[in-house]
N, C-alpha and C positions, 0 to 999 in steps of 0.2 A: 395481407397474407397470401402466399402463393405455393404452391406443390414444393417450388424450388427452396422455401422457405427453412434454412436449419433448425434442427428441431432442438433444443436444446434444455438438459435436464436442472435445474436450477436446485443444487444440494444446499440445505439449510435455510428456515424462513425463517429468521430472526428481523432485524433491524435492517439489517445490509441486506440478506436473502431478497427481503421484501421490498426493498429499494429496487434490486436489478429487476425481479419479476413487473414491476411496474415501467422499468424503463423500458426492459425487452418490446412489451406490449403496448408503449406509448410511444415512445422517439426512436428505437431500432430499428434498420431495415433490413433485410433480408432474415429475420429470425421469426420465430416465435417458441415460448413455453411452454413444449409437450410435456414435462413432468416437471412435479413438487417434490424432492426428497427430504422427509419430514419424519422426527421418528412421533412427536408431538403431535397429536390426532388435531386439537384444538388451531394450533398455528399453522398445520399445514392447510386446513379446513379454510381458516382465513387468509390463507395467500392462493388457494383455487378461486378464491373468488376475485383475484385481480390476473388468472389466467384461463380466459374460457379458451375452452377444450381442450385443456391439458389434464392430464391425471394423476391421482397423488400415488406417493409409493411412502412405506417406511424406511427401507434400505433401498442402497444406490444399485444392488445384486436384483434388485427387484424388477427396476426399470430394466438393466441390461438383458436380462431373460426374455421380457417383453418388447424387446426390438424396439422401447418406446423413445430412443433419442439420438440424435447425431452427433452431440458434442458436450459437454458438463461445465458448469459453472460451479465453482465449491464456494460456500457464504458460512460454512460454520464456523467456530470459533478454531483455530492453528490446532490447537490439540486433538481433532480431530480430523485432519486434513489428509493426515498418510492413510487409514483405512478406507477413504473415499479414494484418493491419488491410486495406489496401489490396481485396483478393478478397471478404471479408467482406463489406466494405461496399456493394462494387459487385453482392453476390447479396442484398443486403438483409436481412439476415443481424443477430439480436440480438447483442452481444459484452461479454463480459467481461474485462475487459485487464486482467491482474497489473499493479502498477507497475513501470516507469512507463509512461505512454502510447507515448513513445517517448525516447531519450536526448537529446536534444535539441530547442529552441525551432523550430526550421526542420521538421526531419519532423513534429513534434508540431502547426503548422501547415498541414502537407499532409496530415496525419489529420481536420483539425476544415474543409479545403476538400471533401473528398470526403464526410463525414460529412453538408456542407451540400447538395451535391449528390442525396444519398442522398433528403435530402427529410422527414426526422426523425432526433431523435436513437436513435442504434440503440447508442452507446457508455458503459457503464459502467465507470470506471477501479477498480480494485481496491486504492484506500486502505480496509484494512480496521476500523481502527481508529474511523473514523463510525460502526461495527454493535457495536462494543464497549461493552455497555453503564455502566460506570465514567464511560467520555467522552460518552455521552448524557447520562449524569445530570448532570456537570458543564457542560457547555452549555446544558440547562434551568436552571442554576442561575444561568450569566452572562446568561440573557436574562431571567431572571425577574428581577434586580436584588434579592433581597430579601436580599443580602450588602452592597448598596451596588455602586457602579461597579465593574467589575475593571481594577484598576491594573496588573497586572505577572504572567510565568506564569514559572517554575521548572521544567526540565524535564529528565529523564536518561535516556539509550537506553546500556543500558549491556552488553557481552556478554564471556561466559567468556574468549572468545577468535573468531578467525576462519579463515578456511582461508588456506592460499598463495595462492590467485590474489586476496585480497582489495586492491586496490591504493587506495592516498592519497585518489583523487578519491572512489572509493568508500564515503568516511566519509560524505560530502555524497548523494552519488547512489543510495546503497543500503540508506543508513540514515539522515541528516536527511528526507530525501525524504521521509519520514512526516509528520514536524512542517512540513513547508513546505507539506502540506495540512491536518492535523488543525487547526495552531494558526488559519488563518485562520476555520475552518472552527465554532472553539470559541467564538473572541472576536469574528466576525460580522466580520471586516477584512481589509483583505491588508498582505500583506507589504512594505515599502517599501525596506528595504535590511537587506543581511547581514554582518556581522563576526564574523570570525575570529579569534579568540585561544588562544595555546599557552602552557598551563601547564607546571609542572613535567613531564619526560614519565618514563615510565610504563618501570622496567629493565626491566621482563618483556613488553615492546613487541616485533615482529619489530623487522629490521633497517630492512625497508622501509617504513614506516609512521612517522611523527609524530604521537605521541598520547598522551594526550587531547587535546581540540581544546574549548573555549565557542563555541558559535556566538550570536550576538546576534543577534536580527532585531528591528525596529521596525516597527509596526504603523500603518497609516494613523489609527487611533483615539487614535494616544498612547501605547498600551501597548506595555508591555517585556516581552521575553519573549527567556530565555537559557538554553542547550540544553546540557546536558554531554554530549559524545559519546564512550564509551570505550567500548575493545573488545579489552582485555586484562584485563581486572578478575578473571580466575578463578573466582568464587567462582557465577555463572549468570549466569542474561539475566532482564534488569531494566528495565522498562519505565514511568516516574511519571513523574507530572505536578501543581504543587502550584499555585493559582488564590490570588492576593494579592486580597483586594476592599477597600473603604473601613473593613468591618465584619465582615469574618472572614476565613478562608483555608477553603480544604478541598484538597486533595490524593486521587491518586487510585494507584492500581498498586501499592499494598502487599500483599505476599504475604498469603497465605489458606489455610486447612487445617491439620491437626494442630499443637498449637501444645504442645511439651516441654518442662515444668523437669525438669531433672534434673544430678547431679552441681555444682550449685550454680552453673548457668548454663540460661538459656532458647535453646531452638533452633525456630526456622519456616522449611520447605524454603522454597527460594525455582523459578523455574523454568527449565529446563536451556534452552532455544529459545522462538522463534514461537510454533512448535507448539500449544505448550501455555498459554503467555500469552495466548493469541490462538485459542483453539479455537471460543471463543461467539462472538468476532465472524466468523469465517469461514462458520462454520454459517449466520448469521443475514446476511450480505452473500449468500454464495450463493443462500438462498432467496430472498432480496428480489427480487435480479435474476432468476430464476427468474419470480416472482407476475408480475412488472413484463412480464418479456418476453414473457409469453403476454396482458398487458393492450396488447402496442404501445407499450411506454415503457423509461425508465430507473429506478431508484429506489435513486440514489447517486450520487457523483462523477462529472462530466460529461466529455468528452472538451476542452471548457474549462480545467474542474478543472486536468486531465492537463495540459495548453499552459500553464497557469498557474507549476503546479509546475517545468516544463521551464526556464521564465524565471528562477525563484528559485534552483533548484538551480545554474545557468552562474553566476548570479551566488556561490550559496556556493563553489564550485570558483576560480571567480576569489580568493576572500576567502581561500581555502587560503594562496594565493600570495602576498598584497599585505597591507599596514598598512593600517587604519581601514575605514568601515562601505563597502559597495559598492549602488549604485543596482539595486532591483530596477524596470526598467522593461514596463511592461505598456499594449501599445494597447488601444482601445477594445473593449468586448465588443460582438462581432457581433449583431446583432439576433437571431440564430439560437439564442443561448445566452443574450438577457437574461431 
């Protein structure tokens, strides 16, 4: 830790809150943790204790008053992200917004008017999966062309299981959400429309949930690209992505590490969460934004990005409900984000 060190206010200790507070203070460099924004006395209490000499607040108005930070980190859940974004932005203030930017096309639009206000971009949205290096390589590989065009992507977000509060729409909003920014973001295009399709479903499904679900999206380039989304699968969390081109395929997110024959059968763990699929892109998103925000910038997913993805997701939610593909409509990018 040094003088130089960005101070930065870590909003929300949940699950993820407390992840980054630990990464800030363990593998980050140039940061540390001056503040908890916690409205929960109990959780904030235990995420101070993985931030010495940081101080806790209950609102994010609290820290600002206190001149206690240089840049925000938001970890709570989407639905509260605009009344933390909003104060951020008007103290000018760097941020790093967990996805999504906010849960819908309308606030996510009164994020990127305030953001333009501000006078630069000060928002990085937290699709972590850009910092994963797997999904870099594969992107170097569709823009190098040296597979031939990429015609078509395969793709599965697949988990053990999920909690009770994980509700329907949430297949789309909490976990396509990822591919409705990676995929455009791999294949250089956006998203044009979304369909929904229900296969067989799954006995070991809750009550409330219908699932697995294909999600289809089409690409403004032509390419196809179709998403298997399950999340009763038992066996862990499972995150692939497989690239069709003219002249070969490559695939990405196959388990790694000890690899067992024994008993006349082969075993490779696979990974139980996030967490752990996803450890090197978090590390390497957080410092990005970190280098970036002591340069005056962003260096990831734009608060565009975020309004983009807000548009696609309303439309996959809509595609829950309805037959055949559904119109992703997106106005013009603002001068401000071209």
């Amino acid at each position: 830790m040094t003088t130089s060190d960005l101070r930065v206010g870590v909003v929300g200790a949940g699950a993820i809150g407390a992840d980054h507070i630990k990464r800030i203070a363990s593998t980050i460099a140039g940061a540390r943790v001056s503040a908890v924004v916690e409205p929960d006395p109990v959780r904030r209490g235990a995420a101070l204790e993985s931030a010495a000499g940081a101080t806790g607040y209950a609102r994010l108005e609290d820290a600002l008053d206190a001149d206690a930070v240089d840049a925000v980190l938001i970890a709570t859940p989407g639905q509260f992200h605009l009344p933390v974004l909003l104060p951020a932005l008007a103290a000018g203030l760097p941020i790093l917004c967990e996805k999504p930017l906010t849960p819908d096309p309308e606030s996510s639009w009164t994020v990127l008017e305030a953001e333009q206000a501000a006078g630069r971009k000060l928002i990085q949205v937290g699709f972590m999966r850009r910092f994963d290096p797997e999904y870099a390589a594969l992107r170097q590989l569709i823009a190098a062309e040296s597979a031939g065009e990429l015609l078509m992507i395969h793709a599965a977000h697949r988990n053990a299981n999920v909690p009770d509060s994980y509700a329907q729409s949430m297949l789309i909003n909490d976990s396509v959400v990822h591919e409705f920014d990676v995929v455009p973001w791999l294949a250089g295009s956006s998203v044009t429309s979304v369909e929904v399709r229900y296969p067989k479903r799954n006995s070991l499904t809750p009550d409330r949930l219908r699932e697995p679900i294909l999600v289809v999206m089409e690409l403004d380039n032509g390419v196809l690209v179709d998403v298997e989304m399950n999340v009763s699968i038992q066996f862990g969390y499972q995150v692939t992505t497989e690239a069709v081109f003219e002249k070969g395929v490559a695939r990405i997110g196959q388990p790694s590490g000890l690899q067992l024959w024994q008993d006349g059968a082969f075993r490779i763990g696979e990974h139980a969460d996030f967490t752990t699929r996803f450890a090197t892109a978090y590390d390497r998103q957080v410092q990005a934004w970190v280098d970036a925000a002591k340069r005056g910038t962003i260096d990831g997913p734009s608060a565009w990005d975020g309004y983009r993805v807000a548009v696609a997701c309303r439309a996959g939610v809509k595609a829950l409900e309805s037959s055949g593909p559904v119109d992703v409509d997106l106005p013009d990018v603002p001068a401000f984000y071209a």
